[in-house]
N, C-alpha and C positions, 0 to 999 in steps of 0.2 A: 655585400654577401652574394656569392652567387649559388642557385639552388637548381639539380635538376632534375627532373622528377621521368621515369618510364615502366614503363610497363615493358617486362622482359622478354613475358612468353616463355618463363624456365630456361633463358638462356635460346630458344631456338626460334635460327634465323630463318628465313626465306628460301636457304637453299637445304632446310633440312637438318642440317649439323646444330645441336647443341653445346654451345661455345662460351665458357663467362667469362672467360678468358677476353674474348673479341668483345663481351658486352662493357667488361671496364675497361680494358683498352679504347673503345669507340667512346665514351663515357669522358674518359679524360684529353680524348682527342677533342670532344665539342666545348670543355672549360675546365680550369683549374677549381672543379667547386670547392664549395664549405660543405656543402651539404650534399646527398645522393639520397631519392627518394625511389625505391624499385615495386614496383609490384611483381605475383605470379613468381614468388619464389618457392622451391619444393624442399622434402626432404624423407627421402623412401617412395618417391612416386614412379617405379619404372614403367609404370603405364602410357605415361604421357610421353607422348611422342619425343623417338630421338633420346630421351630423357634415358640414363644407368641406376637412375633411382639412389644417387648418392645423396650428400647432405649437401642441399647448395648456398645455404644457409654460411655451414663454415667454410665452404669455399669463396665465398666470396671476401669473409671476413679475412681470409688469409691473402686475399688478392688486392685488398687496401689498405696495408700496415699503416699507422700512423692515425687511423680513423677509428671512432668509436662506434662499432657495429651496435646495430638493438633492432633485435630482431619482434617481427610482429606478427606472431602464427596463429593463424584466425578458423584453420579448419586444422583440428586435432583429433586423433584417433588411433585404434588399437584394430589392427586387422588380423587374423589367426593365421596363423604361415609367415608373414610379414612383417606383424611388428607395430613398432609406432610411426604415424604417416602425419606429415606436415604440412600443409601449405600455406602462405599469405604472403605479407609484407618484411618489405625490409627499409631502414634508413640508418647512414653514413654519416655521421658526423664529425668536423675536425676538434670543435669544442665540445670538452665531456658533457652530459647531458648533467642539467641540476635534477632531474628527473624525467619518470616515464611514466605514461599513462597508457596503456592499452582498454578501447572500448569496445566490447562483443556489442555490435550494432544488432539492429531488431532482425530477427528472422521468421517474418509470419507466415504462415502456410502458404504452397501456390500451387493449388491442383495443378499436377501436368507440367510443370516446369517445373526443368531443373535447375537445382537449386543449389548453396555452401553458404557457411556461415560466411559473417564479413567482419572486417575490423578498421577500427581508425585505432591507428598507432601516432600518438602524440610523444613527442620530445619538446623538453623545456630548456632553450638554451639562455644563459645569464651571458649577455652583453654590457657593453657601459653604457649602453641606453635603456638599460634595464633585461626581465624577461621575454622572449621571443616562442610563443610555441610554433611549432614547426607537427604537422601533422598530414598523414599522409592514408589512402583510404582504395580500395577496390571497390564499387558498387558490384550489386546483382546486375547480371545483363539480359537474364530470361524474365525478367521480372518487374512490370513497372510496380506495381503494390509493393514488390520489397526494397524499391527503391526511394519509392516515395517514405515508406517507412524510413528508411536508413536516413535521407536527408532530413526529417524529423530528428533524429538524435543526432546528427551533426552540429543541428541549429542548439539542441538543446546543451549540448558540451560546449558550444560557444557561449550559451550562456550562464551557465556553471561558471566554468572559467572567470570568465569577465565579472562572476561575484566573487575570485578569491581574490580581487585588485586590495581589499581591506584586509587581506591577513596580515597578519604581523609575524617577525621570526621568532621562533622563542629559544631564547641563547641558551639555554638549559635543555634542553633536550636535542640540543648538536650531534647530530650519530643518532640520535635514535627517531623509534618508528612515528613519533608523534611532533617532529620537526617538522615545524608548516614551512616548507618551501617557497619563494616566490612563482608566482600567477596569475597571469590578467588577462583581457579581453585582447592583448595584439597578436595576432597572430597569422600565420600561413597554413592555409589547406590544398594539398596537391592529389593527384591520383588518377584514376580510372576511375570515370564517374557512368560507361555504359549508356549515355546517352549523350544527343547534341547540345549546344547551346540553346536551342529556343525549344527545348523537351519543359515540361511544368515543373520539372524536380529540379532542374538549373535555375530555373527563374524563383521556386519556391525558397532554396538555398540564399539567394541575394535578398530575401525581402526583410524588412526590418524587425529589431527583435524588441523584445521588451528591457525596462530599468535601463534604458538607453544601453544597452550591449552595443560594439559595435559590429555592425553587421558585416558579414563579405560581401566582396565584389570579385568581378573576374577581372582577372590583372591584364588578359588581352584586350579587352575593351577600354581600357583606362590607356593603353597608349594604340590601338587600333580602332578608335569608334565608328570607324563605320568602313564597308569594302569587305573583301570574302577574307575569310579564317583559313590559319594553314589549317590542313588535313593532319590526323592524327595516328588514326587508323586507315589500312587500306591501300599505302600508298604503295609499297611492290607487294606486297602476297595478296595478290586480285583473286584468286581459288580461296582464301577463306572469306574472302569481303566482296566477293561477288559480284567484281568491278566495281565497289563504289570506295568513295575514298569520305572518308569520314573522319566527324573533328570529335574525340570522346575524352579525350585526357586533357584535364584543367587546370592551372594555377588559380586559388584565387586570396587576396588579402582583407584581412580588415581596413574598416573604413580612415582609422586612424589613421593607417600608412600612404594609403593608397598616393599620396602624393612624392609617396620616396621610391615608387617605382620608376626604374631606368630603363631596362629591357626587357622583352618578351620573346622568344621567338624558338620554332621547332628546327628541327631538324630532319631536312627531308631525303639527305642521302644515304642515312645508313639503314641497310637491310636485315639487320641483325635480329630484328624484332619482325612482330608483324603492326607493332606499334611505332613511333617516333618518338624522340625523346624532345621536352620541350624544357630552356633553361630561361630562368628568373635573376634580374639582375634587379637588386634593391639597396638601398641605402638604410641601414639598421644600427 
């Protein structure tokens, strides 16, 4: 399977222009994925730079026929004059999804900084090797407390999950609301995590969990253990990253797999974002 996870920036590249056009096209120029994991998607935000305040949500779903869009809108609201205003995540899938989980992650106060709700948007895809969650997430960036928070309930839907390994289906309620789906502890977490690799909130995420859940890990480290990390953020928009070039977007797997990973690696030429897009190559 291959999976790629980015942060979009609303479609707007380096030189300005808001383009999603150029984002899926660039998108499928780095792999033929299964999977498209996007952050910073909008829909009514003409505020945001460059940005016509359309729905980019269904634009994009119309720019990947074939793929099952599931959208994941984590900041929702009602402005006067405006209307209703979207923003969050989004994920592609070539396999329908057995289901969807959307989590409003924690949002505790943070004097002085600003702030937005956040979400992990989980997709449950059935393979022949069984359940695969595919979950994808934006941290807070002004905010280590609400991040430290957020990776708290990461940990803790990891281990959720990982206790619905015992449910069973019940052929009787097929179609309806009380169809226990399959669900287990294997899974992929991707995203905009707002800080680097040796931050407490990266290192807090990998540490082991209880009822032997299996914990994550970062999938770069599993096939790069040691030598510099590609950068992430930073790499041509130097005016918002302040000359620095920064590693912020993550793959990371459960411990079960972690031996089925093949590739890792970003991508450092396209300017499309002010982010990279980094793709995961696994055996699933």
């Amino acid at each position: 399977m291959l999976l790629l996870t980015w942060n979009i920036q609303w479609g707007l590249g380096v030189d300005g222009r808001v383009d999603l056009a150029r984002i899926i096209s660039t998108a499928r120029g780095i792999a033929d994925f299964d999977v498209l994991c996007l952050q910073e998607v909008s829909r009514n935000f003409a505020s945001l730079a460059g940005n016509d305040g359309g729905d980019q949500f269904a634009r994009l779903a119309g720019l990947l026929p074939g793929y099952h869009a599931v959208e994941g809108v984590a900041l929702d609201r009602y402005t006067e004059g405006l209307g209703r205003q979207q923003f969050g995540n989004m994920m592609f899938t070539r396999r329908p999804p057995a289901q969807i989980l959307r989590h409003q992650l924690p949002w505790p106060a943070a004097t002085k900084a600003a702030s937005m709700p956040r979400l992990a948007l989980e997709v449950v895809l059935m393979l022949d090797s069984g359940p695969l969650r595919v979950t994808t997430t934006h941290l807070e960036f002004y905010s280590a407390t609400q991040r430290a928070a957020q990776v708290e309930a990461l940990r803790g839907i990891q281990q959720d999950a990982a206790s619905h390994a015992a449910d069973r289906a019940q052929p009787a309620q097929a179609g309806g609301i009380f169809e226990a789906r399959p669900r287990n502890g294997r899974g992929i977490l991707t995203g905009d995590f707002n800080c680097g690799p040796e931050d407490a909130a990266i290192q807090r995420l990998q540490e082991p969990l209880a009822n032997h859940a299996p914990a994550y890990v970062d999938a770069w480290r599993l096939l790069h253990p040691a030598g510099p990390r590609a950068p992430t953020a930073g790499v041509h928009d130097k005016k918002q990253w302040d000359n620095r070039e920064l590693c912020y977007d993550f793959i990371f797997v459960t411990e079960d797999i972690r031996a089925q990973v093949r590739r890792i690696e970003v991508d450092l030429l396209t300017d499309a974002s002010d982010h990279q897009p980094v793709l995961l190559e696994i055996d699933v």
